[in-house]
N, C-alpha and C positions, 0 to 999 in steps of 0.2 A: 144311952146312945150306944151302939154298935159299934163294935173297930172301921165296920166299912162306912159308916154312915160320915156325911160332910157336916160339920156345925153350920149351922145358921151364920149368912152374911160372911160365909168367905166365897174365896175364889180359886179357881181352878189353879194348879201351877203356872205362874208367867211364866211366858218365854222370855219375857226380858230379863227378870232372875235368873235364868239359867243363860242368858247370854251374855249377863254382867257377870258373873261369879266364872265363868269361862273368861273374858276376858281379861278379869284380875287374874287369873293364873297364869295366861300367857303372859302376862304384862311382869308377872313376878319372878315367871322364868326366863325373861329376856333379861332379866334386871342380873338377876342370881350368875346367866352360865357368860353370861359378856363381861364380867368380873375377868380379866385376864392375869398372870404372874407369869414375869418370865423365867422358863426352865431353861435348866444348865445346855440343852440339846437344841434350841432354836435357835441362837447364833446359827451353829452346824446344819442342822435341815434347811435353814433359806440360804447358808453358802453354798452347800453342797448342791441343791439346788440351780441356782446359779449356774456355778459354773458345770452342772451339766447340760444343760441349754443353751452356754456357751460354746461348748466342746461338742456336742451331740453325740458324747459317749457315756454308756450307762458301766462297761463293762472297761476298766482302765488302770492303771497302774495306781496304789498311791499315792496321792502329792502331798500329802500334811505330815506326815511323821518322818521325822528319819530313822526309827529301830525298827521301819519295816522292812524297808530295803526293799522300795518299789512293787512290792506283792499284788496282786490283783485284790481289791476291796471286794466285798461279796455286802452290795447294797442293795439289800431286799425293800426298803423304804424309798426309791428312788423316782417312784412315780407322786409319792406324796410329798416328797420333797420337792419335785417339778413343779407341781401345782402351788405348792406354798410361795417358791421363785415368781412363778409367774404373775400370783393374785399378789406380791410385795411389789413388782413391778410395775403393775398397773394400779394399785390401790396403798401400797406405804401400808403400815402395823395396821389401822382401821380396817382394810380388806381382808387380813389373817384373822380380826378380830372378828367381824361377817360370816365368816367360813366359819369359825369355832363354834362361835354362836347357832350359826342356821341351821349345821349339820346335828348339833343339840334339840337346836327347836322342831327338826325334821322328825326326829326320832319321837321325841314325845307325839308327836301331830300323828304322826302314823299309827304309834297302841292307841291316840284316841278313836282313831278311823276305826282303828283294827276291833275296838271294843264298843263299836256301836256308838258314838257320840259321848255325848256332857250328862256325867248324872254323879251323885255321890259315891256311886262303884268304883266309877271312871274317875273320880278326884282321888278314893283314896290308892288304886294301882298308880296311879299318875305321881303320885308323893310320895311315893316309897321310890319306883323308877327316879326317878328325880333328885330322892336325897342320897341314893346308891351312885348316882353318874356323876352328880355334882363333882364330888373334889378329883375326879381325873378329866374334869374339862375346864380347872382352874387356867392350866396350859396349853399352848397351841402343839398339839403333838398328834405323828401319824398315827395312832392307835385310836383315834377317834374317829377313822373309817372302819379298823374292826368292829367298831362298836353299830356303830351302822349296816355294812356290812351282815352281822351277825343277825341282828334283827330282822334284815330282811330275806334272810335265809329260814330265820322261823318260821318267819310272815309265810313263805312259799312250804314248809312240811304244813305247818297246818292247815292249809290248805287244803293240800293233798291227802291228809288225816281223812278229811270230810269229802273227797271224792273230787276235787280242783286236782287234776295230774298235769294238765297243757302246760299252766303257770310254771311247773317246777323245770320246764327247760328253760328258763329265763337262769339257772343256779350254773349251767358252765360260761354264762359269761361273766356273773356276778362274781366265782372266782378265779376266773383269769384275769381278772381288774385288782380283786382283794391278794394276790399271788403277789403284787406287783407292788402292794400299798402299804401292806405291811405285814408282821410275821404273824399277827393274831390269824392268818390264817387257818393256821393249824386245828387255832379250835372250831372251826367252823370243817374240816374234816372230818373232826372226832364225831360231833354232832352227826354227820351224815352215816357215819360207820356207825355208830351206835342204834342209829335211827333205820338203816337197812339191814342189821341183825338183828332187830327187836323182829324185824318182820320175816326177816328169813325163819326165825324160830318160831314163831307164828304160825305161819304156812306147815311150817315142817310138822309139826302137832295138830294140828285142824286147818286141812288143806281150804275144806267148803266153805272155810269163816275166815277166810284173808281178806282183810279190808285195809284200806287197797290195796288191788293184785299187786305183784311184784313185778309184772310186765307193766304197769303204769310206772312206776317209780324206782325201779331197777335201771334202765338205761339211761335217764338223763342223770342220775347218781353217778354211774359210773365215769357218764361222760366229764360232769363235775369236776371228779376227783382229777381226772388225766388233766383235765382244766388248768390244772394247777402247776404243771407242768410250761405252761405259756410264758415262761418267763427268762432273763437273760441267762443264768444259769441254769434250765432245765431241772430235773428230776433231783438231782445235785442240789439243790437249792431246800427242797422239804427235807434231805436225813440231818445238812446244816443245821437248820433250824429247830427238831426235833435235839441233835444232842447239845444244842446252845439253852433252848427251853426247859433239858431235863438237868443241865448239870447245875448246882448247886451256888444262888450269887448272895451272899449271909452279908456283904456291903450293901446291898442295894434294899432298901426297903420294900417298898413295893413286890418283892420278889420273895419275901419270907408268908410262911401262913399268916391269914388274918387269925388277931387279936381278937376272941370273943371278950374282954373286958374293956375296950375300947369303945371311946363313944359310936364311932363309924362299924366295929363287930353287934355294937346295940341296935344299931340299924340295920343290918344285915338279922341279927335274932328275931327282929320286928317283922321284917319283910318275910321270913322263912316260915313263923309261927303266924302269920298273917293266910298267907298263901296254904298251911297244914291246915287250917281253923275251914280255910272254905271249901277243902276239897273234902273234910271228910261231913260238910254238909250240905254239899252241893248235890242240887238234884239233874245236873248235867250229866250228862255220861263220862267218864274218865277212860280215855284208849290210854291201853296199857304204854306204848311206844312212847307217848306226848308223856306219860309218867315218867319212864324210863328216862328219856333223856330232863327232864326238870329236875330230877335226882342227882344225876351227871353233872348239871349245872349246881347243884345244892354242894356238892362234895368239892368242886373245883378249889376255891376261895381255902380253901384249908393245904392246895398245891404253894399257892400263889395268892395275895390279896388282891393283887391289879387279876384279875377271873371273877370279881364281885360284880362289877357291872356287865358281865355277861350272865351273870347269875339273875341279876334282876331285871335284864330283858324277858329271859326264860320264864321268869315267876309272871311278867304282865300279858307276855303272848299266850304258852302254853296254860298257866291258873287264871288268867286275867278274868277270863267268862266268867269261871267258879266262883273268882272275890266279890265282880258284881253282884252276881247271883244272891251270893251271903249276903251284902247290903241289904238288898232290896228283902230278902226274908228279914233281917233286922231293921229295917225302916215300916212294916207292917205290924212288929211289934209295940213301937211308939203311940203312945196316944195320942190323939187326933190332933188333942190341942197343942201339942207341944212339937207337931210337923212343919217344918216349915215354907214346904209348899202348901200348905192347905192355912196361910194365913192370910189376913183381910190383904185384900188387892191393893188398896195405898201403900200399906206397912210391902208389899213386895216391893213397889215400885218404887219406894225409898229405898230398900236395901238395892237392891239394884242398881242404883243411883248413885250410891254408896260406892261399890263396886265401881262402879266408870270412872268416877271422880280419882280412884286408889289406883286404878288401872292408866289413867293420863300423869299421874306425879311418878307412877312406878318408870312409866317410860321416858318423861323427864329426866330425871335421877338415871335412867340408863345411858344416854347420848354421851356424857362423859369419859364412859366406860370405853367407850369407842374410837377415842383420841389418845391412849395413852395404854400401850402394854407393860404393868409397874414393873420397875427393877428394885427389890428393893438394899435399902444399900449396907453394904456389911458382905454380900453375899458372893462378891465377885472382884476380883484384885483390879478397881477399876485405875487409881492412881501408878500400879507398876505399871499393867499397860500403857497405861497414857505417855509413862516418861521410854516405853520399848517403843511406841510408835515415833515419840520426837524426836529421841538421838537415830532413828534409824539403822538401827543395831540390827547386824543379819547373824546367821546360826541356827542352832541348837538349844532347845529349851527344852530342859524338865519340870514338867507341872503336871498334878494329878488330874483324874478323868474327867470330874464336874467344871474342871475351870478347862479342858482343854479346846471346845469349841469355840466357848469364849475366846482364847485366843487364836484361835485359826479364825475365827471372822476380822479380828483385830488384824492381825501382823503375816497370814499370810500372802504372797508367797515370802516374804525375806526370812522369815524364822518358821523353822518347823517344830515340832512338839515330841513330845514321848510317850503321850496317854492323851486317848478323849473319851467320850462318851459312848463310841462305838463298839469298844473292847473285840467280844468274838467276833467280829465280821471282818477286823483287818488286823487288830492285834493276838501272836501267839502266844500259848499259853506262858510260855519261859517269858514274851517278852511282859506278861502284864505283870506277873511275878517279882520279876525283877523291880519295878514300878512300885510295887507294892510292897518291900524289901525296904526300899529308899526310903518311902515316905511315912512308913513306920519305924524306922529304927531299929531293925532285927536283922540279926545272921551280918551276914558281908553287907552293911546297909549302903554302903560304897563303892558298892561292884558297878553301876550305872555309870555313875565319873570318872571308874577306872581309866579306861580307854582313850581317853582323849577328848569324844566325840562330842559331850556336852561344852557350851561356851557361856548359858545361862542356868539359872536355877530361881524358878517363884512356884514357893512352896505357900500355902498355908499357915498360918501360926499357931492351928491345933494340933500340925503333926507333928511328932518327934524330930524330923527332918529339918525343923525349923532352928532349932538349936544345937542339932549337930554340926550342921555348917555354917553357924558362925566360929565354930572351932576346925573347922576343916584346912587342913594348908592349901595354900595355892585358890585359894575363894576369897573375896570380898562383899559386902552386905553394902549393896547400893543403896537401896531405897526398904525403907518397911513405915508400914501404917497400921489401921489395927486390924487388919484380916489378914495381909500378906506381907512375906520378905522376900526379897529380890536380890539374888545374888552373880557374881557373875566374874569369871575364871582368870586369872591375874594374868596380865599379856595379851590379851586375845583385843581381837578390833574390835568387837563388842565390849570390851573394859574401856577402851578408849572414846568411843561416844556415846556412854554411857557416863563418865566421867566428866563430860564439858555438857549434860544435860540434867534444865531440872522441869519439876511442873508444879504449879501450887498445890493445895492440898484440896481432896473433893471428896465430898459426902459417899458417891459411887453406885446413888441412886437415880432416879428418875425414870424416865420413857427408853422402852427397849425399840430400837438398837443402839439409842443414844449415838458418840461418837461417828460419824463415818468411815470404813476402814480405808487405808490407803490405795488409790488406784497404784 
């Protein structure tokens, strides 16, 4: 028998094979990205939120800290904070959980479009995308319109790669919206710079052989770019964000190179050697520019690991054709009998079957998901707040950055903070410093409490800070459990009804936002 030749008594590929093993996928990605954990930063996005839709000011004084001393906040995520306000408004945790989810499920939906439909090419760019996005769509956070965003900025060069120039005026509205949404704009800048000097040097070397001219895709780039400018701090707002992007955050995870010995750097190796494997076998054409920038995106992730899922957009828009491609030459290798569309028609329509049945309990099993944003408990000093919300204690609180949202959805307005999640966009550099001093135990780790200004202290119990003040003069240790201790300044009215207040002891987990904060 011949490679091309059909055995006897089969049947052509079902479509219902391919439309059950499609459906188990979506079913298993609904299942996977509707998995929700609450991050330290969603309290703060649906306050913040809030109370700008409250106030119907983007551009305003700060009201949660007192060491900023009223400064103007520079909140470049304030449009996606709107929305998040609004869809909790109308919808409670289940609507944020909707939005995480859909704007996940959008993205896959669209490299399936983008890649010609369902086939084995398309499952395995689809799995790679997939296991690269997963863990930064664990949480509800604005950078998950970057990620969107981004994509469909690819979606419009390639396009235009292939001679689509109309579509690419559709990219200054897209970032005067992503300007707005949040700061991953920047990389969708780069992308455009990089992607307009592949072709400026193009031209400039072999004028006859500019594909596409540069009057197709020269002006709505530029306009783009100025695009970005649309926003409540104008021009001001991109050098921000470039020296906040380029300076150095060695706390913050996400912000150090990815880890190529890591399981999540192994999947990143996977998708990179995935993506090399089919272009240098591809019989598609490779434009140098759509090189260029997948390169770009290949080196980011070694900036920054949170640049990975823009990585492996790049890999399924600009390689995506190429990896098909490779399938389908390595699915002609297989022998006949061992293809599995070319097996007997029952045996499809079982597996098939198979597939529905997997695809109805995967979405089962997912509805859960949708009633409950997990907190889990250990993670967040739910017990001190609880007893800062009952005595109604007003002031001055020192607590570090991850828990400081948390408490600004909790306790403000009566107590303000000294650190959150926000850092460069309202806190200076002396003040996060100083912050940072305290709650490690180094240098003058006492310069914060000098002044007067503090009336609280809930620190954590892994910082050094946690045991310096129980030796501190003039502090007392209200409350501690096993994540936080709670302290609070001898005399002050906050020592006073904090002192006639107690609250039973709580696990500190559950459904986020749990508690309601005080009107």
């Amino acid at each position: 028998m011949t490679r091309q030749s059909v055995p006897t008594g089969s049947a052509r590929p079902s479509s219902w094979l391919r439309r059950g093993s499609a459906g188990l996928a979506a079913a298993l990605c609904l299942y996977l990205f509707s998995l929700t954990i609450a991050d330290p930063d969603l309290w703060g996005h649906v306050k913040f939120g809030q109370d700008l839709l409250a106030t119907g000011e983007i551009v305003r004084p700060d009201p949660y800290s007192f060491l900023t001393g009223g400064q103007p906040w520079i909140n470049h995520e304030w449009l996606a904070e709107a929305v998040f306000a609004e869809v909790f408004a109308r919808l409670g945790a289940p609507g944020l959980v909707a939005l995480k989810t859909g704007v996940a499920l959008l993205i896959l939906g669209l490299l399936v479009r983008h890649l010609g439909g369902w086939g084995a090419g398309q499952a395995v760019v689809l799995l790679g995308t997939a296991g690269m996005l997963l863990p930064w769509f664990a949480s509800i956070r604005p950078q998950m319109f970057s990620y969107l965003c981004f994509l469909l900025l690819l979606l419009l060069i390639h396009g235009a790669e292939r001679g689509r120039t109309r579509p690419l005026w559709l990219a200054p509205a897209l970032f005067a919206a992503w300007a707005n949404l949040h700061g991953g704009v920047l990389a969708g800048m780069a992308m455009l710079a990089i992607w307009i000097l592949a072709h400026l040097l193009g031209a400039s070397l072999r004028p006859d052989l500019a594909d596409p001219p540069l009057g197709g895709i020269g002006p709505p780039v530029l306009v783009s770019l100025s695009a970005t400018a649309l926003n409540p701090h104008g021009v001001w707002l991109l050098t921000f964000l470039v020296r906040t992007a380029t300076g150095p955050r060695p706390d913050i995870a996400e912000w150090t190179p990815i880890d190529l010995m890591s399981p999540y750097g192994a999947v990143y190796l996977a998708v990179a050697a995935t993506a090399g494997a089919s272009l240098l076998r591809t019989r598609r054409p490779r434009r140098t520019a759509s090189m260029l920038l997948l390169a770009s995106a290949a080196l980011s992730p070694f900036l920054a690991v949170r640049h990975a899922p823009l990585f492996c957009l790049a890999v399924a828009v600009l390689a995506g054709e190429h990896i098909v491609d490779g399938c389908a030459q390595a699915a002609r290798d297989v022998p006949c009998r061992l293809r599995p569309s070319l097996a007997p028609a029952p045996l499809q329509s079982g597996v098939a079957g198979a597939c529905a049945l997997a695809a109805l309990i995967l979405l089962a099993l997912s509805l859960p998901h949708f009633r409950c944003v997990r907190v889990r408990a250990g993670d967040f000093p739910a017990e001190s707040i609880a007893l800062l919300r009952r005595s109604g204690a007003r002031g001055s609180l020192a607590i570090h950055f991850d828990w400081g949202e948390y408490a600004i959805w909790h306790l403000s307005p009566l107590i303000k903070v000294s650190d959150d999640g926000r850092r460069e966009t309202v806190y200076p550099d002396r003040v996060r410093e100083l912050s940072d001093r305290f709650l490690r135990g180094t240098g003058r780790w006492d310069e914060l409490l000098a002044d007067g200004r503090v009336d609280m202290v809930l620190v954590s119990k892994k910082f050094p800070a946690s045991n310096l003040m129980k030796r501190a003069p003039g502090w007392r240790l209200v409350h501690e459990d096993a994540a936080s201790a709670l302290f609070v300044r001898e005399g002050s009215s906050a020592a006073v009804r904090l002192g006639s207040t107690s609250i039973p002891p709580g696990p500190g987990g559950g459904c986020w936002p749990g508690d309601e904060p005080p009107s």
